[in-house]
C-alpha positions in Angstrom: 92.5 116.2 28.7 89.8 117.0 25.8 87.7 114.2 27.5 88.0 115.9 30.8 87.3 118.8 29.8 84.1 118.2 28.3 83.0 116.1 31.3 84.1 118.9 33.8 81.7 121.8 31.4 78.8 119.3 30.8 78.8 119.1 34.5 78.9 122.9 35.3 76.4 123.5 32.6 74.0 121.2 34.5 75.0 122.8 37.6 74.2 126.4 36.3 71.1 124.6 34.7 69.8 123.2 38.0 70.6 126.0 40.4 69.1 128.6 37.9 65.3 126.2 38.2 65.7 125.7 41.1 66.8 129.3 42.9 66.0 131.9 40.7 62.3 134.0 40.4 60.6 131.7 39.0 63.4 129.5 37.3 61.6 126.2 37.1 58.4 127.7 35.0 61.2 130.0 32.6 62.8 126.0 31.8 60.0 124.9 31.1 58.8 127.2 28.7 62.0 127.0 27.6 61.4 123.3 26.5 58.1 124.6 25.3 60.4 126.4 22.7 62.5 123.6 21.6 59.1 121.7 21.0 57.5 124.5 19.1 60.4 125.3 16.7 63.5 122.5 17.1 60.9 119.9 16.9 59.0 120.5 14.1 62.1 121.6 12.1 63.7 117.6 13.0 60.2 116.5 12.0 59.4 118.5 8.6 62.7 119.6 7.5 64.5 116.3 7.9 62.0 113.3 7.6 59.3 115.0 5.8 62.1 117.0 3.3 65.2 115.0 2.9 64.0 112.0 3.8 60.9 111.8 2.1 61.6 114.7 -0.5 58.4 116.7 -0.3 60.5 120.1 -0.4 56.8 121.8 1.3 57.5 120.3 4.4 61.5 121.0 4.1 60.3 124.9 3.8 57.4 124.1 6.9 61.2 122.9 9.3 63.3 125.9 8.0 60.5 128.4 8.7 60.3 126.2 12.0 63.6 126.2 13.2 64.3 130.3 11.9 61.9 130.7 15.2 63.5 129.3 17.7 64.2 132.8 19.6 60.8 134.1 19.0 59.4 131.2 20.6 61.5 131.1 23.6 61.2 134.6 24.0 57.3 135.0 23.5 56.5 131.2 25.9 59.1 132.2 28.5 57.1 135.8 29.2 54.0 134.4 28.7 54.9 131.5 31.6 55.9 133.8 33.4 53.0 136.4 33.6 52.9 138.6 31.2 49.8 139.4 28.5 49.8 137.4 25.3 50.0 140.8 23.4 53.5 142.1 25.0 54.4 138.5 25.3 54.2 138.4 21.4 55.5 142.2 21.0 58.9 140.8 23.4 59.4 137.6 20.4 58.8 139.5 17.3 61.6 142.0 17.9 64.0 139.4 18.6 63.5 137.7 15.2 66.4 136.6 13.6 68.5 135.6 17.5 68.9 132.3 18.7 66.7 130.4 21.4 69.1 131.2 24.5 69.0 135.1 23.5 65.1 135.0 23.0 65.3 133.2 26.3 67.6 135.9 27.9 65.1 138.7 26.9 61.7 136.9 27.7 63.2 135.9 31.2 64.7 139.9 31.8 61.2 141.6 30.7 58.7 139.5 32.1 59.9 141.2 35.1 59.2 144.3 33.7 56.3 144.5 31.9 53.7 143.6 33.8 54.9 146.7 36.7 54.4 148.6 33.4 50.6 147.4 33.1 50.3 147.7 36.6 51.5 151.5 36.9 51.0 153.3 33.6 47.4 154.4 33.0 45.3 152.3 30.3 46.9 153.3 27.1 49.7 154.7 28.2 51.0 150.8 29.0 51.0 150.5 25.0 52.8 153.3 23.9 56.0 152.6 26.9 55.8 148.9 25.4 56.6 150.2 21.8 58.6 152.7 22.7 60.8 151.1 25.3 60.3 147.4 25.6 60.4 145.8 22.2 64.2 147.8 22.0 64.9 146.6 25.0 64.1 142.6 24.3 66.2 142.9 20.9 69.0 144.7 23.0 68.9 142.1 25.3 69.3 139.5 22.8 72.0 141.0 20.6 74.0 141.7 23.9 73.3 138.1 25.1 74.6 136.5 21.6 78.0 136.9 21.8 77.8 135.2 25.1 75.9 132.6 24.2 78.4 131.7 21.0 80.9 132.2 23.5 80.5 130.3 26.2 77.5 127.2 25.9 78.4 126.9 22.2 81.3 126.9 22.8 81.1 124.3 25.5 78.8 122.4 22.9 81.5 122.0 20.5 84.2 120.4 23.3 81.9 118.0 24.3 81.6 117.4 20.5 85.2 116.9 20.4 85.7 115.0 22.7 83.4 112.5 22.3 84.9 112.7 18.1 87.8 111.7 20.6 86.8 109.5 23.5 83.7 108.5 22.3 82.8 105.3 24.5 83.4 107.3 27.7 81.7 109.8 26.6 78.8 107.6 25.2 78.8 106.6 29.1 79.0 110.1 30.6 76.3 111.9 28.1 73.5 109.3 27.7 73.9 108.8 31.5 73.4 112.4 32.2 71.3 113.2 29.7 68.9 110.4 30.5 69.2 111.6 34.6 68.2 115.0 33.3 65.1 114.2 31.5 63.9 112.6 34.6 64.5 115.8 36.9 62.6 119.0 36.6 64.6 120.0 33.8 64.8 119.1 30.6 67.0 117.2 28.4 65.5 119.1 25.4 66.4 122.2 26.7 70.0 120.9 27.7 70.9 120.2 24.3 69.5 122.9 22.8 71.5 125.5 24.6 74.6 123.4 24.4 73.5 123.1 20.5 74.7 119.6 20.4 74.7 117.7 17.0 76.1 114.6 15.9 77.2 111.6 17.5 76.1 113.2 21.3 73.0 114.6 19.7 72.2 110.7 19.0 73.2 109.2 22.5 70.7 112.1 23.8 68.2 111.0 22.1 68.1 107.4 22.0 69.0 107.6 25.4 66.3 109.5 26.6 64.2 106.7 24.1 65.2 103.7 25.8 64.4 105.6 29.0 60.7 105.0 28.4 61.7 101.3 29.0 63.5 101.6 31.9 61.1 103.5 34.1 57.4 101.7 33.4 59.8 98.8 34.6 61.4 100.3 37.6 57.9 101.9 38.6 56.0 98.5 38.3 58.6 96.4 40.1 59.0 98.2 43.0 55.5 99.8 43.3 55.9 103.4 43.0 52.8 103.8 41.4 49.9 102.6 39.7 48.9 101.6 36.4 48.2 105.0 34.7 51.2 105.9 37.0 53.4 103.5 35.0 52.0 104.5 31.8 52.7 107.9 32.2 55.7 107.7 33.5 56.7 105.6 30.4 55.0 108.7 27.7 56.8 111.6 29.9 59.1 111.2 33.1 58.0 115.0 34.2 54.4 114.1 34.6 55.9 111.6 37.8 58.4 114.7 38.4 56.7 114.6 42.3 57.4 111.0 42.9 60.7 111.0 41.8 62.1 113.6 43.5 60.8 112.4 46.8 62.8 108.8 45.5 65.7 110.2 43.6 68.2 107.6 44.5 67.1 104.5 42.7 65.3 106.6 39.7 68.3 108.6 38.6 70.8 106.0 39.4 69.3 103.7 37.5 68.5 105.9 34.5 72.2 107.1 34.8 73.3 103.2 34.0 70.1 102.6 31.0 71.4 106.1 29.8 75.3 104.9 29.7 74.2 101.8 28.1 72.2 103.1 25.5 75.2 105.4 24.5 77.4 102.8 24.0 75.0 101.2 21.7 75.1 104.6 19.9 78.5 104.8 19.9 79.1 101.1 18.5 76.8 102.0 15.4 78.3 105.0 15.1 75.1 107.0 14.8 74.3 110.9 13.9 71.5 113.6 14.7 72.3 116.8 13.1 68.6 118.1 14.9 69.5 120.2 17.8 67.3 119.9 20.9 65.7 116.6 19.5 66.5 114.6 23.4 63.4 113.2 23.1 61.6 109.6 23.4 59.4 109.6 20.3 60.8 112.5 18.6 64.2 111.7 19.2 63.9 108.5 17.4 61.9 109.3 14.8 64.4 111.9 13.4 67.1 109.5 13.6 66.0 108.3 10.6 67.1 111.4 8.6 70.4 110.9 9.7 71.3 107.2 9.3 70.5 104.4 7.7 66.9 103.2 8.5 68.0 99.6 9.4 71.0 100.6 12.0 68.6 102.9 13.7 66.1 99.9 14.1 68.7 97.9 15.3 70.6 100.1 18.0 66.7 101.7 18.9 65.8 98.0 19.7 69.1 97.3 21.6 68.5 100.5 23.5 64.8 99.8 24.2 66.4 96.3 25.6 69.2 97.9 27.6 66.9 100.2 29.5 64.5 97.5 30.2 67.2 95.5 31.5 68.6 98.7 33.3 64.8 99.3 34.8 64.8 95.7 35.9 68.2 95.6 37.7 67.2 99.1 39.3 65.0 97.2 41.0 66.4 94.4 42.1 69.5 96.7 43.7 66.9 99.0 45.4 64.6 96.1 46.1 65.4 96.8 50.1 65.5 100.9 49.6 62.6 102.9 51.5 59.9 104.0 48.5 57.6 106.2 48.7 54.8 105.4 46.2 52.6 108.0 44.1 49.8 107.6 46.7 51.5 108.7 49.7 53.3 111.9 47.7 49.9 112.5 46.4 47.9 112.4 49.6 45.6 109.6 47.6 45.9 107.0 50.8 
């Protein structure tokens, strides 16, 4: 029951995920900026605080990730309204008064008032724009944020922490489930480091995610060479960042996510065998993601399951192919109006 649970949330989180980028005002730029955020702060936290700190022991670069990571709201909440329209200097005014919330809340805010403020610019006289924005809008973001908090710890955390358990309790089908979907969600317009930072995962599904998403950068230069979805620099790119081919794959979605799903389930059973951790929320990401692996783990397991993960989604990329070797593509030319 704990294993179904966490399969049936993980799969209405996505849901939520994807009809909120894909329906709401401008839902698809607000992810985005979203993963922008994780980048930003999560990123260089898993990068400074644990290679750089513990790892290494230079306690300068442990202090550069903790001042990193404190910002994770800020970030959000200052990226999201600047994606979305508003000026860098009320963009900046919305983050800095929600200091001290987590990434979701600053999210919340900088998604609320960058609805806002710019009809403020647009209708108060010059001047008079300022003083409303001190007045009433930074308030308003930190309002928004301490009344989105509770929710948040509430509800995705919470959902964060039963997919924790039950992959503590069924962890090969869950190794199967979350590096599948995972994987499939770093390929669609979303983002797997946004994903896993809402849901706060850490841990043993922190680690599928991200060597999941790793081995993905195997899988697809294969599947886009062998059946001809693209060029060279097509391939290439595809291999450094899925979203950069984010056109050509949705117009092929089939044999891309279906075959990501089975490198992603593959690569979390690797995971799962070595019995790997990542305590580096957010971090489900291909260079990234590995590298702060190795603040978690021993370095000699990581090399070992990161290879068999690199193999398994080469494998997965090459059998992707050969199922959909008959399946109508539509190559990066013809989506691109190049031909």
């Amino acid at each position: 029951m704990e294993m179904l649970k966490g399969i049936a949330l993980l799969l209405l989180v996505l849901s939520i995920f994807s009809l909120f980028s894909l329906k709401m005002p401008k839902g698809m730029k607000a992810m985005g900026a979203l993963a922008n955020a994780a980048v930003a702060t999560f990123l260089v936290e898993a990068f400074q605080r644990y290679v750089g700190g513990d790892l290494i022991g230079i306690e300068f670069l442990g202090k550069v990730g903790d001042s990193s990571g404190s910002m994770g709201g800020v970030a959000a909440a200052t990226l999201v309204a600047l994606a979305l329209g508003v000026s860098p200097v009320y963009a900046m005014l919305i983050g800095a008064a929600v200091l001290g919330y987590g990434i979701i809340p600053g999210f919340v805010a900088g998604y609320v008032l960058a609805f806002i403020v710019p009809k403020i610019e647009k209708k108060a006289p010059a001047g008079l724009d300022l003083i409303i924005c001190l007045v009433l809008v930074a308030p308003a973001a930190r309002g928004i944020a301490l009344l989105a908090d509770p929710v948040v710890n509430q509800t995705l955390l919470n959902i964060g922490s039963v997919i924790t358990a039950a992959t503590t309790k069924s962890p090969m089908v869950m190794g199967i489930v979350l590096g599948g979907v995972i994987t499939v969600v770093a390929t669609a317009p979303l983002s797997s480091m946004a994903l896993t930072a809402m849901l706060g995962l850490t841990g043993l599904p922190m680690a599928i995610g991200a060597l999941a998403v790793m081995g993905s950068s195997f899988l697809n230069p294969v599947l886009f060479h062998r059946l001809k979805l693209g060029n060279k620099e097509t391939v290439i790119a595809v291999a450094i960042e899925p979203l950069t081919q984010a056109d050509v794959i949705s117009v092929n979605p089939i044999p891309v996510f279906v075959t990501n799903f089975i490198g992603g389930a593959l690569a979390g059973l690797v995971v799962v065998h070595f019995g790997l951790i990542n305590n580096a929320v957010g971090t489900a990401t291909p260079i990234a993601g590995l590298a702060v692996m190795f603040g978690f783990n021993p370095a000699i397991t990581v090399i070992k399951a990161a290879l068999l993960c690199a193999a398994a989604g080469a494998f997965s990329g090459f059998l992707g192919s050969v199922i959909f070797k008959n399946y109508k593509i539509i190559p990066a030319d013809v989506v691109r109006g190049t031909k």
